[in-house]
N, C-alpha and C positions, 0 to 999 in steps of 0.2 A: 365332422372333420376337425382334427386338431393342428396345432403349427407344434413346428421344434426348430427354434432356431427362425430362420428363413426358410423352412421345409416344411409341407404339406403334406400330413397322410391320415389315411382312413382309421377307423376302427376296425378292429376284425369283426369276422363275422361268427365268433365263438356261439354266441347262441344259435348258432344253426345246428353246430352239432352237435349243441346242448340239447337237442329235440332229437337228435338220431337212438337207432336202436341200440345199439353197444356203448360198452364205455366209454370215456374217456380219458386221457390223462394230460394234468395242464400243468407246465412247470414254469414260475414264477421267481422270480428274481425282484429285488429290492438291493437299490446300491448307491453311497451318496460319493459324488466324484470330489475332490478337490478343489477351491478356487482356483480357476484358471486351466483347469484339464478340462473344461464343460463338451468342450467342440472335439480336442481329441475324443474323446470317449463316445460322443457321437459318430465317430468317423469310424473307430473301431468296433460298434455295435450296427453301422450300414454295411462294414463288410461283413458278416456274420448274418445278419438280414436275407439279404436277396439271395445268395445260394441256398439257404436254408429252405426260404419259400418253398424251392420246389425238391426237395427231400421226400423222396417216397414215405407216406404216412404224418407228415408235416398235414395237420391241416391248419394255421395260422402261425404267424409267428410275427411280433410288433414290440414296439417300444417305447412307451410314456414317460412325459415329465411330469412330475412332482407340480400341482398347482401352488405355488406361495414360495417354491425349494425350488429354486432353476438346480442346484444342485444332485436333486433324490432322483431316481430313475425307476421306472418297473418296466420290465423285463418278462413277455407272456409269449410262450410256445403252447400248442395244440397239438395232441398227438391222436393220431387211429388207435395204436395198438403201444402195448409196455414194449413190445418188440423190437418195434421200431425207435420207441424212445430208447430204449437200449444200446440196439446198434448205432447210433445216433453218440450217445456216452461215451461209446469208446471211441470215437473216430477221432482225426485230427483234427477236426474242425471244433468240435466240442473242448480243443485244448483255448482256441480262443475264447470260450464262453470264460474257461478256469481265468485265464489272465484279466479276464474285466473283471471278477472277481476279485482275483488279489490288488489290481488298484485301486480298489474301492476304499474312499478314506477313513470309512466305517466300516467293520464287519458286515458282509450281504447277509440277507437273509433269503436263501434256497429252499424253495418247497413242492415237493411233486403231490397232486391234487387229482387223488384217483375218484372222478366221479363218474358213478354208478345209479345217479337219482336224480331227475332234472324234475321238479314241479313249475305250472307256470301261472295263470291268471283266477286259476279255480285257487289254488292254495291264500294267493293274498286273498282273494275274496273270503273264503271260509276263516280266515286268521281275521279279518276288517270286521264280518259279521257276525264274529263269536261263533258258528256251527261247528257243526265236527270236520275236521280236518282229514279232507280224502286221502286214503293210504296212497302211495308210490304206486305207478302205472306199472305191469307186470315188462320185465323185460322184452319181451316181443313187440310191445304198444309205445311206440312214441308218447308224450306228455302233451296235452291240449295246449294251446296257445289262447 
């Protein structure tokens, strides 16, 4: 559990469907607020938050503070399908993601993170013990834990 502010909230649970059988797509935001904007900017990414949650093909959606930088922010949605993050882009609601953006006192940095490859406990292990590195689980087959 982390705090923000006087608020309490979870991590997602991205690694869950980081072990699912289909892709994923994670879109990522980085943005440093102003002195003194700290609270707006949190008040404006709780509204964006909770209806988001439940957006068809939303599987997570959260938002961390910068340890050392009360100022830095990241900004992490989970999608099903490009579809959905798609129609999601275009909507109105996606206009308020644009305006956190633009008051960000630093240029964000925006990244859509199309993952197709999840390895899990086998891979460090084989990287820790120098053996050979098991190829990527075939799409049908989830990734070991």
């Amino acid at each position: 559990m982390c705090t923000l502010g006087n608020r309490f909230f979870r991590a997602p649970c991205v690694h869950y469907y980081l072990a699912g059988e289909t892709p994923l797509i994670l879109t990522t935001l980085s943005i440093t607020v102003s002195p003194g904007e700290r609270e707006e900017m949190i008040k404006a990414f709780w509204l964006l938050l909770g209806p988001l949650r439940v957006e068809p093909g939303c599987l997570a959606c959260d938002l961390y503070q910068n340890i050392g930088n009360e100022d830095g922010f990241f900004y992490l949605e989970a999608w099903q399908t490009s579809e959905q993050l798609e129609r999601h882009m275009r909507s109105a609601r996606y206009e308020r993601l644009l305006a956190i953006m633009e008051a960000s006192a630093q240029p964000p940095l925006l990244r859509y993170h199309l993952v197709s490859d999840t390895r899990g406990l086998e891979y460090l292990e084989a990287v820790r013990l120098g053996s050979a590195v098991p190829p990527p689980p075939p799409p049908d087959q989830p990734a070991r834990e």
